[in-house]
Structures are given as structure tokens and as C-alpha cells.
N, C-alpha and C positions, 0 to 999 in steps of 0.2 A: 504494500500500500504506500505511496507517494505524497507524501507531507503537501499543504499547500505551500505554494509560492509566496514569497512576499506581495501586496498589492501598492506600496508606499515607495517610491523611488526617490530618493534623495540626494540632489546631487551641487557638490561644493566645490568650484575651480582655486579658491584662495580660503584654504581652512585652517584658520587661525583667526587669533584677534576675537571681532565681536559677531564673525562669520562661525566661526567655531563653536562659542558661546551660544548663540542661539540654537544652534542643532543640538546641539549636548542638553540643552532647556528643553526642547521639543518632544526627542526618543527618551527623556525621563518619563514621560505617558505614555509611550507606545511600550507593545510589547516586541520583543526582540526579533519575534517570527513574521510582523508586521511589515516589515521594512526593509529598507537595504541601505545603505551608505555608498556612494561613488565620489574620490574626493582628491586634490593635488595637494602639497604643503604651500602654505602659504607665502609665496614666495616670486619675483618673477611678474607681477602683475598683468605687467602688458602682457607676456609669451599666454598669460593663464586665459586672459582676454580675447587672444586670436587664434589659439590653438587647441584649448580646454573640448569644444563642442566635438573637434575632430577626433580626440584621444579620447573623450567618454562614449563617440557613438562605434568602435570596436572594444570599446570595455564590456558594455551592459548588455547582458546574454540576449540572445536574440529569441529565444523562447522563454515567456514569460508572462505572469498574471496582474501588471503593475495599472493600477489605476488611478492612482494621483502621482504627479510628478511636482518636485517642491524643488527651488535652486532661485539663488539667487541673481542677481542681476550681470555678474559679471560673466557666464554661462550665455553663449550668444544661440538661444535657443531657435530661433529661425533655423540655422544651419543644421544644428542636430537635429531636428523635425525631418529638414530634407534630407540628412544623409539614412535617416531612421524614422520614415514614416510609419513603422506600425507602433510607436509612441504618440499617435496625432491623436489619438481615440481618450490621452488620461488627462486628468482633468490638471492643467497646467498651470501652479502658481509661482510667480515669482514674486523675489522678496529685493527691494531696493534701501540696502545700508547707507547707498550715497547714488549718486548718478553724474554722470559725465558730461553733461550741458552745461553745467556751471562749476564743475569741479576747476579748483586754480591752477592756474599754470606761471611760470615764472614769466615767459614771454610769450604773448600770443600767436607766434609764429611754431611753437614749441606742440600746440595741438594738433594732437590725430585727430578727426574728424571722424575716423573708421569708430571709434567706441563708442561716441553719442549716437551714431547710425545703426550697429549693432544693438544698443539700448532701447531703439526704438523698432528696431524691427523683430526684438524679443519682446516686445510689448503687446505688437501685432498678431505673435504668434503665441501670445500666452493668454488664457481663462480669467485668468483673476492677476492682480497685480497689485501687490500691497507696498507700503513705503510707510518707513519707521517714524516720520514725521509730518507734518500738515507741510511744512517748509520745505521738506526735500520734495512730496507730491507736487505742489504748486511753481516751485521754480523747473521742474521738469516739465510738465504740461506748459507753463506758460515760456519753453524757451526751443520746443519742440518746431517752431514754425521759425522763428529768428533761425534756428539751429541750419533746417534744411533750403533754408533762404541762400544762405551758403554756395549753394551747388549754382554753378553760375550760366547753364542754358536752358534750360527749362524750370518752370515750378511744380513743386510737390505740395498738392493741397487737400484738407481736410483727413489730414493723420492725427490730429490732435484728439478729433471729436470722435475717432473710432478708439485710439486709448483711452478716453477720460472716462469714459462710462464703466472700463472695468476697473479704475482704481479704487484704492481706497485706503485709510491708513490707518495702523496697526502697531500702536508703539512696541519697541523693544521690549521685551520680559525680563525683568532684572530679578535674580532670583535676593531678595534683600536679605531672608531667612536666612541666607549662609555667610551673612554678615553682623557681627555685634553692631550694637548699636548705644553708643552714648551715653544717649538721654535714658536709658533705662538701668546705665551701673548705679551702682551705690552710690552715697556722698562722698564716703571715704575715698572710695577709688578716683570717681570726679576732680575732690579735689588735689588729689596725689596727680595725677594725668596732666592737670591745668597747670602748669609754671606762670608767672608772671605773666612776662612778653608772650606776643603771639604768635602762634606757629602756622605759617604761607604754606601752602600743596599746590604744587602745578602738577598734575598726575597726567599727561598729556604725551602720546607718539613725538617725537623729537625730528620731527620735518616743517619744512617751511609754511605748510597752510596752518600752523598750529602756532605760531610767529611768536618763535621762543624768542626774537631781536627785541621785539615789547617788551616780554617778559623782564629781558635784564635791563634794559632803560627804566622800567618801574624798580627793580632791587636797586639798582644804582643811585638810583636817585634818591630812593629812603634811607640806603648806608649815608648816602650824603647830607642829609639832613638830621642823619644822629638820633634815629629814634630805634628805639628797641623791639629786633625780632628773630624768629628763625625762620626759614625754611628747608623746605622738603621739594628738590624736583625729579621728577620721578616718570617712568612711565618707558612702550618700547620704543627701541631704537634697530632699525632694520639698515639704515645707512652710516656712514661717517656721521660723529659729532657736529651738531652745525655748529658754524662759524661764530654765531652771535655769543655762545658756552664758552667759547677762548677764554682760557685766563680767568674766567668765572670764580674758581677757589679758593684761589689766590683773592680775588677783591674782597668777597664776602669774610674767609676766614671761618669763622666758628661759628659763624650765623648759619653756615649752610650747613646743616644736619645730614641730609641724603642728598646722594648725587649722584644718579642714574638707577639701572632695571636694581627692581626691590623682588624678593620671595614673596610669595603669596601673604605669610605669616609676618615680612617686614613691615608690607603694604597695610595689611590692617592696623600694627603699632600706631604705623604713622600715620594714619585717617583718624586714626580715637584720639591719637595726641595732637590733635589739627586742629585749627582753631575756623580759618578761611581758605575756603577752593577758590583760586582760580583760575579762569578761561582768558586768553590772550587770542583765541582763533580767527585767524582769518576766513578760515571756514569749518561749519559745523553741519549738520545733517542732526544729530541727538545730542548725544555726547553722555555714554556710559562710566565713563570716569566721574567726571562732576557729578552725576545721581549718586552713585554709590558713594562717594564724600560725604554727599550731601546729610546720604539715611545714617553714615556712620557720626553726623554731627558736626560736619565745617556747615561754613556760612558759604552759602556761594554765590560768586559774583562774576559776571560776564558780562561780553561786551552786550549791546542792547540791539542786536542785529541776528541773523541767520535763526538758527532757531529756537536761539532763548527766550524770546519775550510770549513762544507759546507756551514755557516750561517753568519758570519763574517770576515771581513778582519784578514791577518796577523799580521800584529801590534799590533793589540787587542787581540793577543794569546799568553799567555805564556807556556813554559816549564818545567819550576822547581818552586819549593818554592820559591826560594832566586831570581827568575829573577821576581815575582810576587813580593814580597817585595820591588825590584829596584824601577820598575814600579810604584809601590804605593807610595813608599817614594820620591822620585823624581817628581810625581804632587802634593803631600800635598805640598810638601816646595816651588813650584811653580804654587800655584792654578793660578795666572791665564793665564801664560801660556796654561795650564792644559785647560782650557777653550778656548783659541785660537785653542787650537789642537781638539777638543771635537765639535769645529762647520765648524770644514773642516768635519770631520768626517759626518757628520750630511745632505753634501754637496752635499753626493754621496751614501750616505749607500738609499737602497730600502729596503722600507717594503710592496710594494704593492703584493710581491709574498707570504706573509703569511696573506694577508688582507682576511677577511670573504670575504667583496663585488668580493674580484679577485677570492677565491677559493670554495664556497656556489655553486655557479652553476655546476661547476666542479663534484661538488658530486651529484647535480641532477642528472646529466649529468649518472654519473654512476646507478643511479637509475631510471636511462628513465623516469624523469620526466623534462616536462619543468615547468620551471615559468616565 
């Protein structure tokens, strides 16, 4: 007698990070016999981009009982449909962590054009089409037609209006339960964790859309005005040190506590012992790091742009350099006001709309299964 077949086809071009995370959230309610995994290491980007559809469609057996197919955006699924049309029948959703129509570039001559084209024509070819934010949805749809305006002899119209109907957004599942949380230690502990001065987390990938150069213009310039703090910068790093970190150690001295990739069991220290997260990004989509600061009890503050101001209060946003400097320098020199203001905060901010427990089913849900 011959077991059933998986019916769940899962497939990851870039499996790591918060591509990783998510599936590892997902098959914790499947059962094992459910499913299948097809995956590359996260690595490589571009190659995983232009060549992932062609090495998954002689991977995945060709006899087979698969009827939802789940893969993210960087899976240029148009191609694998054609090279493997008896996959056109499962019900196909993709999942967009970020997208390529406004993803930054250092120089605009530096863009392939081929990703946002593939993006869009895996959009075409997929059922449902979810996106982790209202901000990444809406700057995608609305750059889908600027995008293919591009093409310089003829025009491409009304692709917009054949995507938009199957989007929909579906924030990230942050599983928060496997994170301590703060506000719930003891006194004791509290205020043993709490030193004086206050302790900065930049918990953020170490590449230029993440604009580690802000970053140190604001520490430099708080070492420069002599006010009392530490930080924590932290988070991975898949290339060379950027430029803006030179010498970094050396300025700070003893103010900088961590500096660079942390263990799991660092990362948490360092979140409990954190006072303020911040965000310096030039570009965001969610941002998994700042939440998870946020549930372990920093204060968090970002710019007032991309997609914080759907994720955060006003207050906690700023607009320039020099009003993010204010903000800083004015809780260092008053930590503990700085903390009176930080557990009003705390008072009223939800996180149960980006909780795994609240959004896990949700994604069932879209894959017709119950648990």
C-alpha cells in the first residue's frame, strides 16, 4: 500500500533570513506528510532570481499529488509554470518580503529591469498574492505601470488591474512566545537590567539600504555633545563591512557594547538590556528586527516614511537627521524620564496583529487548510 503524497509544495530560492523564518512558522502546523520543502541557501541573490525556476523545475518529481504551491517572490514562477505545466492546476500563492520596483539601488543605471519584470509576471501567473505590508502592496501596484513604461517601443497596459485584484496583505508572523519579554520580569530583575545611561540597538543587515552612514552621524554626534550612553549594533552581515563602521571602535570606545553578528542567546541579552531600537533605513518593507525589540521592551523609533507610520505611532517617527539627534539626545540626558515615556508607550502599542498565534491560521486559511 503506497502512502499519500505530499499535497503542499513549498518552494524557497533565498532560504535564510526572514524567508527562512516564515516557512519554519508555517510547517510548525503542518504535518510532516503534508508537505515538501524545495529550497537554495540563501545566498547569491541575483543567480537565485534568474536561475532558481530552472533548477527547481528538474528538482520537483514529476509525478505527484501537490495542490497548493506556496514560494515567495523571488521564484520567477511564470517560467516554472512553462517549463512544468502540470503544476498550473495548484492553487498558487506567492508571498512578497520586498519587491523590486522600488527596491534601492546605489545608481540608477545599476538596475536590472529583468527582476521587477519577473515580479510581475509571477504575479500574472500566481492565484493569490500576499505582501507582508500595506507599503510594500501599494508601492508595487502603484509603480507596476511607471515600471513597464520603461520598455521604450511599445506600451504594456492594464497589468496593474489584472494583479490588484489578487493581492492582499498578510503581515509577517512573528513568533513573540519564543521571546522574553521585559515588561513582564520582576522589579528586581528590571531594575538590575536598567543601568543609568541608555542602551541604543541598531539590530539591522549591515548594507547600504539600511544607511548604517546615518547611523554613525547620529552616534557621533551624541559622543560629541557628551551625553551619556551605550550601544548595541548588531544584526547580519552577508558582504564586506560598510565603509560608514570604519574606525567606529575606536570613536565610541566603551560606549559600544556589541559590535557585529550576536548568538541567538546574545541577541536576546541585548534586547532586554535595550532601552531604544532604532531604524536609520533607507528602505523598509516591515522590519522584523525593530518588532521583536520592540515586544522585548526598547522604545522604537524610525524614520516617518516606508512603512513605519503603518506600524507605529507618530511620536516615535522622525523626519530628518537633526530631529532624530533631538530625540536621542534629549532621552540620554533624561533616561528616566525617557522610561516614564517608554511604559505609557508600552500601555497601548499592540502587537497581537503581527503575532504568529493571531496570523499562522490566516495563512492556513489561504491555503484551505484547517488546523
Amino acid at each position: 500500500m503506497t502512502s499519500a503524497k505530499p499535497q503542499i509544495l513549498i518552494i524557497e530560492p533565498f532560504f535564510g533570513g526572514s524567508h527562512k523564518q516564515l516557512i519554519d512558522t508555517l510547517v510548525e502546523c503542518l504535518n510532516l506528510a503534508d508537505y515538501e520543502i524545495f529550497s537554495l541557501p540563501a545566498k547569491k541573490w541575483h543567480w537565485r532570481a534568474r536561475t532558481s525556476a530552472l533548477y527547481f523545475s528538474q528538482l520537483i518529481p514529476p509525478e505527484h499529488d501537490y495542490k497548493v504551491l506556496f514560494t515567495s517572490s523571488v521564484l520567477n514562477l511564470a517560467e516554472l509554470i512553462g517549463v512544468r505545466p502540470d503544476l498550473v492546476s495548484c492553487r498558487k500563492i506567492v508571498y512578497f518580503h520586498e519587491n523590486q520596483l522600488v527596491y534601492p539601488v546605489r545608481e540608477v543605471k545599476e538596475r536590472d529591469c529583468q527582476y521587477g519584470l519577473n515580479e510581475i509576471l509571477t504575479c500574472l501567473a500566481a492565484d493569490v498574492v500576499l505582501f507582508n505590508s500595506n507599503f510594500n502592496r501599494m508601492s508595487f501596484l502603484d509603480n507596476v505601470q511607471p515600471f513597464l513604461n520603461i520598455q521604450p517601443d511599445f506600451k504594456l497596459k492594464h497589468i496593474r488591474e489584472r494583479i490588484e485584484k489578487k493581492c492582499e496583505v498578510l503581515y509577517f508572523p512573528i513568533k513573540f512566545h519564543a521571546f522574553p519579554n521585559k515588561r513582564h520580569m520582576m522589579d528586581a530583575e528590571l531594575s538590575a537590567a536598567e543601568p543609568h545611561c541608555l542602551h541604543l540597538i541598531w539590530p539591522h543587515r549591515w548594507e547600504h539600504d539600511k544607511n548604517p552612514k546615518l547611523l554613525v552621524e547620529v552616534l557621533m554626534e551624541l559622543n560629541k555633545r557628551q551625553v551619556d550612553f551605550k550601544v548595541t549594533i548588531c544584526g547580519e552581515s552577508y558582504q564586506a563591512m560598510p565603509e560608514a563602521f570604519d574606525g567606529i571602535q575606536q570613536k565610541l570606545g566603551a560606549k559600544l557594547i556589541n559590535f557585529g553578528h550576536l548568538t541567538r542567546e546574545e541577541y536576546i541579552k541585548a534586547l532586554l538590556t535595550g532601552d531604544i531600537v532604532i531604524s536609520t533605513a533607507g528602505h523598509e518593507f516591515y522590519g522584523v528586527a525593530m518588532l521583536e525589540a520592540t515586544y522585548c521592551g526598547c522604545y522604537p523609533i524610525a524614520p516617518n516614511k516606508l512603512v513605519y507610520p503603518e506600524i507605529y505611532p507618530k511620536e516615535n517617527l522622525y523626519n530628518t537627521s537633526n530631529s532624530l539627534i533631538k530625540m536621542l539626545y534629549n532621552w540620554c540626558r533624561n533616561p528616566d524620564l525617557f522610561r516614564r515615556h517608554r511604559d505609557k508607550f508600552f500601555d497601548y502599542f499592540n502587537f497581537e496583529r503581527y503575532s504568529a498565534q493571531h496570523l499562522v491560521p490566516k495563512y492556513m486559511e489561504k491555503m484551505r487548510i484547517t488546523v
